[in-house]
KEKE-3310 file (N, C-alpha, C; in steps of 0.2 Angstrom, whole numbers, plus 5000, padded with zeros to 4 digits):
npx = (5150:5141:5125:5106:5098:5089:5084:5082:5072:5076:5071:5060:5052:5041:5039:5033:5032:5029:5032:5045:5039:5032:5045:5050:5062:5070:5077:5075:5073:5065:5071:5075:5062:5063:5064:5076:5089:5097:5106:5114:5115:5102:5095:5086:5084:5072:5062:5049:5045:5042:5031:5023:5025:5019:5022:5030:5045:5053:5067:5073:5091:5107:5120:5137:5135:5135:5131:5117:5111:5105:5106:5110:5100:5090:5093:5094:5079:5073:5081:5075:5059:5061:5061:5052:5038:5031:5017:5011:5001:4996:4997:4989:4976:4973:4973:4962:4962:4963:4972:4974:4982:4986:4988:4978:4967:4949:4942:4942:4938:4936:4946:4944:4935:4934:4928:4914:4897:4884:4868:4851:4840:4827:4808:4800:4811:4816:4818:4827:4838:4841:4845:4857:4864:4868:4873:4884:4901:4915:4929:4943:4953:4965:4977:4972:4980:4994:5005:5004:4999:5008:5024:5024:5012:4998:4986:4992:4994:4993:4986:4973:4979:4972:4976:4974:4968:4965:4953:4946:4937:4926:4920:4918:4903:4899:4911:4915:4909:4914:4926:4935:4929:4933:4947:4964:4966:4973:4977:4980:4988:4996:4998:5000:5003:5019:5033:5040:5029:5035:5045:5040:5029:5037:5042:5032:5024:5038:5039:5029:5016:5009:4994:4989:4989:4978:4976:4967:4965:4962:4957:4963:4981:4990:4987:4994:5006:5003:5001:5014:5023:5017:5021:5036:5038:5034:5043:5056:5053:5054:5045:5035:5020:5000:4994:4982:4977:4965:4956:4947:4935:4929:4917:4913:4912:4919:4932:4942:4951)
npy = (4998:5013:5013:5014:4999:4988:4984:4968:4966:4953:4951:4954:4949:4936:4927:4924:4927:4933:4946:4938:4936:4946:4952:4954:4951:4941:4942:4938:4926:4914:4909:4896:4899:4914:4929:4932:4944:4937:4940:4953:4961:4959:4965:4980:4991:4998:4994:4985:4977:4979:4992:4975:4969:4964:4966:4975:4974:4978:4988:5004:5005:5015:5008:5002:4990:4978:4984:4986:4972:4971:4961:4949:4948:4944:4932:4923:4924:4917:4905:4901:4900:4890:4878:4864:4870:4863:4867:4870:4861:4870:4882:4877:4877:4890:4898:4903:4913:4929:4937:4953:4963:4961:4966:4970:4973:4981:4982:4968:4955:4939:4922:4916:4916:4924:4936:4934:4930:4938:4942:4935:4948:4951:4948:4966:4974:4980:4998:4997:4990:5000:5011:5006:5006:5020:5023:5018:5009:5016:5011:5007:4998:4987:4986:5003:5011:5022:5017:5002:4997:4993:4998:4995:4991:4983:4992:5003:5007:5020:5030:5039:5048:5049:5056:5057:5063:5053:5056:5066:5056:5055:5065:5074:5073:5066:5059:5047:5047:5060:5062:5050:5042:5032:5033:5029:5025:5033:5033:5043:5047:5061:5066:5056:5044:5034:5041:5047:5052:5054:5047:5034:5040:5045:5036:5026:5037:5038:5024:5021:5022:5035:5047:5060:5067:5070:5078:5076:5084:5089:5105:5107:5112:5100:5093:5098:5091:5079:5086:5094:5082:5076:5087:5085:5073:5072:5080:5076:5065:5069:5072:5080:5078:5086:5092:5093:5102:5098:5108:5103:5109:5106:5105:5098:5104:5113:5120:5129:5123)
npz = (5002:5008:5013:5013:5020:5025:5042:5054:5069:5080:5091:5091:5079:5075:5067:5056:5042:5032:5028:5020:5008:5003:5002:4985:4978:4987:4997:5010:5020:5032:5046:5059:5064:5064:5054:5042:5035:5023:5010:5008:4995:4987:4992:4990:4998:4999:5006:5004:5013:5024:5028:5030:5041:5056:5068:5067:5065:5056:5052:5043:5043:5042:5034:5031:5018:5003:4986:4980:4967:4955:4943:4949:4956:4948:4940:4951:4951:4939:4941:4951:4944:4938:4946:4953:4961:4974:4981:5001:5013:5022:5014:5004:5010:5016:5002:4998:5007:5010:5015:5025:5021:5010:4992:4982:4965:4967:4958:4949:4947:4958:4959:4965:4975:4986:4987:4988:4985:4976:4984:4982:4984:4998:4997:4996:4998:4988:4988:4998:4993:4980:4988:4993:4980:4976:4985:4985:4989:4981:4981:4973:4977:4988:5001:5011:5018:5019:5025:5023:5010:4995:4985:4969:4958:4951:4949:4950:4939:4924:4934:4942:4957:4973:4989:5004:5021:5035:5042:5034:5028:5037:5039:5028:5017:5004:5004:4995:4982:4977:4980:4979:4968:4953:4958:4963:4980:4994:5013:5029:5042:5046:5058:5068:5063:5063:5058:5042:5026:5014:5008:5004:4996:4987:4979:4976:4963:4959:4953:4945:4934:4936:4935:4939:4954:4969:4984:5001:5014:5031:5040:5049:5057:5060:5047:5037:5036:5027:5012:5012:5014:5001:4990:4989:4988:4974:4970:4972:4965:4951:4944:4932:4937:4937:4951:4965:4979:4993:5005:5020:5033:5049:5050:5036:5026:5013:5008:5002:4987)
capx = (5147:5138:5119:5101:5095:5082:5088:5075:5075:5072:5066:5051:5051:5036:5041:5025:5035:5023:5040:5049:5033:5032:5049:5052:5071:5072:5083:5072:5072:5064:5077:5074:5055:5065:5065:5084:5092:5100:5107:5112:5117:5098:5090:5085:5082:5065:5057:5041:5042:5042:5023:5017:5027:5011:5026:5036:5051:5056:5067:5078:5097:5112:5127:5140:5134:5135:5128:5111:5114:5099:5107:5109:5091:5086:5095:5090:5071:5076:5082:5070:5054:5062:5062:5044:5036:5023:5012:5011:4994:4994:4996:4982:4972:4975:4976:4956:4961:4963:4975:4971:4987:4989:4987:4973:4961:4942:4938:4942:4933:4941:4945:4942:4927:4937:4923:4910:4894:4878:4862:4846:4835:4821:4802:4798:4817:4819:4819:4834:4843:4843:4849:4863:4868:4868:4879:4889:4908:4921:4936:4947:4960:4964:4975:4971:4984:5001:5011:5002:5003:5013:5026:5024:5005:4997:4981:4992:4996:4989:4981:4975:4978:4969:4980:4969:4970:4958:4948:4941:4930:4922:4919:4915:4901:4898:4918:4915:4907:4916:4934:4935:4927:4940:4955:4968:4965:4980:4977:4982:4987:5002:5000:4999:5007:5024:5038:5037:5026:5038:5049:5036:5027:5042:5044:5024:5026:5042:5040:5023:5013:5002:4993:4988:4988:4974:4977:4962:4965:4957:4958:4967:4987:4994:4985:4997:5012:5001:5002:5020:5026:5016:5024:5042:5038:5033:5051:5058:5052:5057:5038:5029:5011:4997:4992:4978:4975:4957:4956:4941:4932:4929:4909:4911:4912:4926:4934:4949:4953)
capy = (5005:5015:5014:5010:4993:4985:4978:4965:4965:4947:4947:4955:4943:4931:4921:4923:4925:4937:4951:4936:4935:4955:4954:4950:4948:4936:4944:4939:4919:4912:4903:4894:4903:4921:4932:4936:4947:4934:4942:4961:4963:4957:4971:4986:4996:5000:4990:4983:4972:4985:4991:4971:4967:4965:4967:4983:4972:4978:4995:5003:5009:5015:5004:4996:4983:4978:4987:4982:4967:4969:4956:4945:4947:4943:4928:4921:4923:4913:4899:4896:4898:4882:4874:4864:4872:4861:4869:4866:4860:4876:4886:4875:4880:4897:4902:4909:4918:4936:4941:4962:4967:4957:4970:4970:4978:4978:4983:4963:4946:4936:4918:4910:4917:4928:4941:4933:4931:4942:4939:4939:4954:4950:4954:4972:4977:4986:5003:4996:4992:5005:5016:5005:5004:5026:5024:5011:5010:5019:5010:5004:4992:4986:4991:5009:5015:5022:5011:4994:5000:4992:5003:4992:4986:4984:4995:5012:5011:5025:5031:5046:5045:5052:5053:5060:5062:5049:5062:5068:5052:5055:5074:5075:5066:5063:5058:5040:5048:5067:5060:5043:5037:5033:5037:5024:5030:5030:5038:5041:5051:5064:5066:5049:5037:5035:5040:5053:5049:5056:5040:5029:5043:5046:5029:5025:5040:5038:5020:5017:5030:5040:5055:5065:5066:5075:5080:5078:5085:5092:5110:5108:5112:5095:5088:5101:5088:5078:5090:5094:5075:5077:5089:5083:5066:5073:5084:5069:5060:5071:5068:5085:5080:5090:5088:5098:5101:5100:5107:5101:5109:5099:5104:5095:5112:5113:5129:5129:5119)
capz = (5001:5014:5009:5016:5020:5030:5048:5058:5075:5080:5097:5090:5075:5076:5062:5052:5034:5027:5026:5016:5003:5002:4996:4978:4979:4988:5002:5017:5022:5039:5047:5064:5068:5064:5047:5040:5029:5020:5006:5007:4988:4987:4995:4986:5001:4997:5011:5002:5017:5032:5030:5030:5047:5060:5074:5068:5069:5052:5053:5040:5047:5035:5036:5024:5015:4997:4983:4978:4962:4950:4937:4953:4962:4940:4939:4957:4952:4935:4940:4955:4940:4934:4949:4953:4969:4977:4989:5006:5016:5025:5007:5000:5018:5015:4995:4999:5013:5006:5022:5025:5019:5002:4985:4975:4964:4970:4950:4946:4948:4963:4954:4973:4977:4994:4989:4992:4980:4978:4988:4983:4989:5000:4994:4997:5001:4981:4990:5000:4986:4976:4992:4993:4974:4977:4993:4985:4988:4976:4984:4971:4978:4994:5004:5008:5021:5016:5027:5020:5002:4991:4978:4963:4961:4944:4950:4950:4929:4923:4940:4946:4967:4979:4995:5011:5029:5035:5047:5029:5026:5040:5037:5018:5017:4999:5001:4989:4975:4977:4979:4978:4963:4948:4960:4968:4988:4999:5016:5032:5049:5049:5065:5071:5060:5063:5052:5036:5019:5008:5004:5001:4992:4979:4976:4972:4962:4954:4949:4943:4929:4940:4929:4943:4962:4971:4991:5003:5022:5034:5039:5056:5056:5059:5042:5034:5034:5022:5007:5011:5011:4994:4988:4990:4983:4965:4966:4972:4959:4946:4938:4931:4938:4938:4958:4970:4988:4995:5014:5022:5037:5054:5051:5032:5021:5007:5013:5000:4982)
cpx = (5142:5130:5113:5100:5091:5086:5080:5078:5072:5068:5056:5049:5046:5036:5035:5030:5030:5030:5044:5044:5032:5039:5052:5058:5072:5076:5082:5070:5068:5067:5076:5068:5058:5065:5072:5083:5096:5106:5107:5113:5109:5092:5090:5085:5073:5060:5048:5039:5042:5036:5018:5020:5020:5016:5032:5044:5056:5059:5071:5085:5103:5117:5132:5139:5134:5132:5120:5114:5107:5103:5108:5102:5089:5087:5094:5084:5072:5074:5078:5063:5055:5061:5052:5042:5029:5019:5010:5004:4994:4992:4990:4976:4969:4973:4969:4955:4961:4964:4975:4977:4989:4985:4981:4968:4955:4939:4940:4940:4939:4939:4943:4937:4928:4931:4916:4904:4887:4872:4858:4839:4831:4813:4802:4805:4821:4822:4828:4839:4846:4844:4855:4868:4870:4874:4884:4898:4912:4930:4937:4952:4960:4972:4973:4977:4991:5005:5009:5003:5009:5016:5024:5017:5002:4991:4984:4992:4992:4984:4980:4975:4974:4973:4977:4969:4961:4951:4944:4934:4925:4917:4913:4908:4898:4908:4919:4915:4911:4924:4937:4935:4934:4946:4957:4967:4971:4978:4980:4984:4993:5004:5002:5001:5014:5029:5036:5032:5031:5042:5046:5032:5029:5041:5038:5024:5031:5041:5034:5020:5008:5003:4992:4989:4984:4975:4970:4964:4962:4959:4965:4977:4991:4993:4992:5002:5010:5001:5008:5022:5024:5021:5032:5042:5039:5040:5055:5061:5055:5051:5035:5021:5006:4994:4988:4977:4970:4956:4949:4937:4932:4921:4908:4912:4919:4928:4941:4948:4955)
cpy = (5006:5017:5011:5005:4991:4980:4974:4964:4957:4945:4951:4952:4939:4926:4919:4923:4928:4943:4945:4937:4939:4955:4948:4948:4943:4934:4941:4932:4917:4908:4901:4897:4912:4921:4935:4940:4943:4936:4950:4962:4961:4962:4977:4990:5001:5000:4991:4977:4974:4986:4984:4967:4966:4966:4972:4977:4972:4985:4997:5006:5011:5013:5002:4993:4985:4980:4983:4978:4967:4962:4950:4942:4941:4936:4921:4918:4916:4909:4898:4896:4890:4876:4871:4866:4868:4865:4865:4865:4866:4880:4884:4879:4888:4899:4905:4915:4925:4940:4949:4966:4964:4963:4969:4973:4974:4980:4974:4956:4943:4928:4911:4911:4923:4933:4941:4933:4935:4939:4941:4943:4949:4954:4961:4974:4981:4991:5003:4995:4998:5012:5014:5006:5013:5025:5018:5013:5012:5016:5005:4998:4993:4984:4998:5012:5016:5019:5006:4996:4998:4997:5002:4989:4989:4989:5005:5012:5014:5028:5037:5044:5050:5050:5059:5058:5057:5050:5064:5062:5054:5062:5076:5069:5063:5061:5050:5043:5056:5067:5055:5040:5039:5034:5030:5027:5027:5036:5038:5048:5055:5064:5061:5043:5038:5036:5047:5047:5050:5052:5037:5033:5042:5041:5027:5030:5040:5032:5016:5025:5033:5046:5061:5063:5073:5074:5082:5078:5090:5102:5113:5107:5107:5091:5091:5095:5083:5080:5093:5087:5074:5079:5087:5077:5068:5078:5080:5064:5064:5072:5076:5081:5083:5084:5097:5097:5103:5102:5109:5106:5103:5100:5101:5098:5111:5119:5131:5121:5122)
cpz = (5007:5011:5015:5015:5026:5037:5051:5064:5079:5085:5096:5086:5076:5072:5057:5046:5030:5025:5018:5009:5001:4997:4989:4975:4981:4995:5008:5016:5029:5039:5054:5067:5066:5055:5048:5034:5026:5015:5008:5000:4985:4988:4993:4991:5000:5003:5008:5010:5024:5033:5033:5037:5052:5065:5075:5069:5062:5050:5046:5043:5038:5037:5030:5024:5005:4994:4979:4970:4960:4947:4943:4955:4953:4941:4944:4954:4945:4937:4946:4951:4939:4937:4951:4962:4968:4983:4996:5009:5018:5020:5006:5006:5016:5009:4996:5006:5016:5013:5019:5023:5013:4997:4983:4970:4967:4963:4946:4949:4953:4960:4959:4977:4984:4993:4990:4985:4983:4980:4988:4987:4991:4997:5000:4999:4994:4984:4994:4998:4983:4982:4995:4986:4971:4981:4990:4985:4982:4978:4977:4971:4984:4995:5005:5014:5018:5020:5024:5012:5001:4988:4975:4964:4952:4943:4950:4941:4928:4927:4940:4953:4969:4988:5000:5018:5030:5039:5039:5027:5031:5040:5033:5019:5010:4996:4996:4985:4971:4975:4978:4970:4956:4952:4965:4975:4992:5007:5022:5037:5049:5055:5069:5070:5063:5057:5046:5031:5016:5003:5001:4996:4983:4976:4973:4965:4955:4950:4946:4939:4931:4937:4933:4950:4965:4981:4994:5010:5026:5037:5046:5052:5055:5053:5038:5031:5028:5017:5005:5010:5004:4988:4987:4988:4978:4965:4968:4967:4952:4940:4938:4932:4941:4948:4963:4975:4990:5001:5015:5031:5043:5054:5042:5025:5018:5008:5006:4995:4977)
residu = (UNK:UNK:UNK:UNK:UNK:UNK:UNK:UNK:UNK:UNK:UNK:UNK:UNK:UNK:UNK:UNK:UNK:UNK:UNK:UNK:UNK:UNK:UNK:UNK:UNK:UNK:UNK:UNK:UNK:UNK:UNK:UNK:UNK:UNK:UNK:UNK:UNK:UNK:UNK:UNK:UNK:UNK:UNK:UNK:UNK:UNK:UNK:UNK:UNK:UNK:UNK:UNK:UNK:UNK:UNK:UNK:UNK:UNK:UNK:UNK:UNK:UNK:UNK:UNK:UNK:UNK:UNK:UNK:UNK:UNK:UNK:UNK:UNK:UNK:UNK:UNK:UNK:UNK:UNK:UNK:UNK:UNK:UNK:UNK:UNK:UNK:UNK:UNK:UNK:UNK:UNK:UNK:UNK:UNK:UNK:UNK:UNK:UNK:UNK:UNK:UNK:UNK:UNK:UNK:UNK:UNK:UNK:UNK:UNK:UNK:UNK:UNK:UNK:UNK:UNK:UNK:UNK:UNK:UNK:UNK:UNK:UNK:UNK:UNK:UNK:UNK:UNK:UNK:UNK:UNK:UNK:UNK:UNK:UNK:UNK:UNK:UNK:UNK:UNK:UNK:UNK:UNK:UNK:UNK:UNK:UNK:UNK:UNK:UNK:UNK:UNK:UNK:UNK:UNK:UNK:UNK:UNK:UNK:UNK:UNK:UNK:UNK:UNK:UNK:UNK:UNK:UNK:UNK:UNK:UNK:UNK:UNK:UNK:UNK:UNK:UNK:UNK:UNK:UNK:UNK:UNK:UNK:UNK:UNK:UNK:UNK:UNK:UNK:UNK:UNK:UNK:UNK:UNK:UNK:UNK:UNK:UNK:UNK:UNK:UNK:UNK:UNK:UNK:UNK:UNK:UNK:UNK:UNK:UNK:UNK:UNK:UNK:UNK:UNK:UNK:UNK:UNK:UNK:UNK:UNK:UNK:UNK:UNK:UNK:UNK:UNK:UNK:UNK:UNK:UNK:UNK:UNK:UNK:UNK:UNK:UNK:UNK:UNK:UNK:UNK:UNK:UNK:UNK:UNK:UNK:UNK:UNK:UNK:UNK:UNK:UNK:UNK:UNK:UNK:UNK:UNK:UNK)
# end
């Protein structure tokens, strides 16, 4: 059948194995220092493993190949549970290394310490405190760009999103506590990124239980295509959610919600 899947182009391949890790199919092996597609009946076409590439070397094309095999991928994952996996010295090395594009929320205790513990003030630095515990971060989970963005991540259930061009932080300046807090944040550069949102949108979107989505961009033309890619995810998706658009001035002022 004639359908999207994921192609790697190998001479940009670096052979890191973070695409194979991303995908939870199973589809993607490193074989010889290079990432394959082993498996096309394996591959959803989704490309969870395209945003974590650090060498773009991961495209989608449409070709004939086989029909994606849910009750296969199922039964794969199965019988490798059963199997015993030892970890390898570099893993053990590693498992506190909290590389910049692995999922997570920042609302949960880290069990390896990757965040770091709290440091007691210095005398007379109160005041310092309590104008950091004011200004304190509102970031939810980690990543925040819509290319590194996973679709599937336990921190959208029951979410509201926040999806913003990322000229607004700097803008807004009560943008942590104004639009931030309580909201998953996804942001990112119409202009400048490469590719559409809309794909990944739908799909964040369609397969996870987000209760609203709220739109923050800036006033200029090009943010535009943020709020359309919006739009066209959630009719995409097929999901009635209540969803707003904020546009921002370039001196800071809410001009429009």
């Amino acid at each position: 059948m004639l359908r999207q899947i994921i192609k790697i182009d190998e001479d940009k391949c670096n052979g890191c194995g973070i695409c194979a890790s991303a995908c939870l199919e199973g589809a993607i092996a490193v074989i010889d220092g290079k990432a394959k597609l082993i498996r096309d009946d394996y591959c959803d076409g989704l490309g969870n493993c395209l945003p974590v590439c650090p060498t773009g070397a991961i495209s989608f094309e449409e070709r004939e190949a086989l029909p994606f095999d849910e009750e296969a991928v199922h039964e794969a994952m199965m019988a490798a549970e059963k199997l015993p996996m030892q970890p390898t010295e570099k893993e053990v090395a590693s498992a506190c290394s909290c590389p910049g594009a692995e999922a997570k929320s920042l609302r949960e205790s880290s069990s390896c310490g990757c965040e770091g513990e709290a440091l007691s003030a210095p005398s007379g630095s109160e005041h310092l405190l309590a104008t950091a515990e004011q200004a304190k971060s509102e970031l939810m989970q980690w990543p925040v760009q819509i290319k590194l963005l996973p679709i599937k991540a336990s921190y959208y259930d029951n979410a509201d999103l926040l999806i913003a061009a990322d000229c607004t932080a700097y803008s807004y300046a009560g943008f942590h506590q104004e639009f931030m807090k309580d909201r998953i944040t996804l942001i990112g550069c119409p202009k400048l990124d490469e590719g559409d949102y809309t794909e990944k949108l739908t799909e964040i979107i369609k397969q996870n239980n987000i209760r609203s989505v709220k739109v923050v961009r800036m006033e200029v033309p090009c943010c535009g295509g943020l709020d359309r890619a919006v739009r066209q995810a959630l009719i995409n998706s097929g999901k009635m959610i209540p969803w707003q658009v904020v546009i921002i001035a370039s001196d800071g002022k809410v001009i429009s919600e």
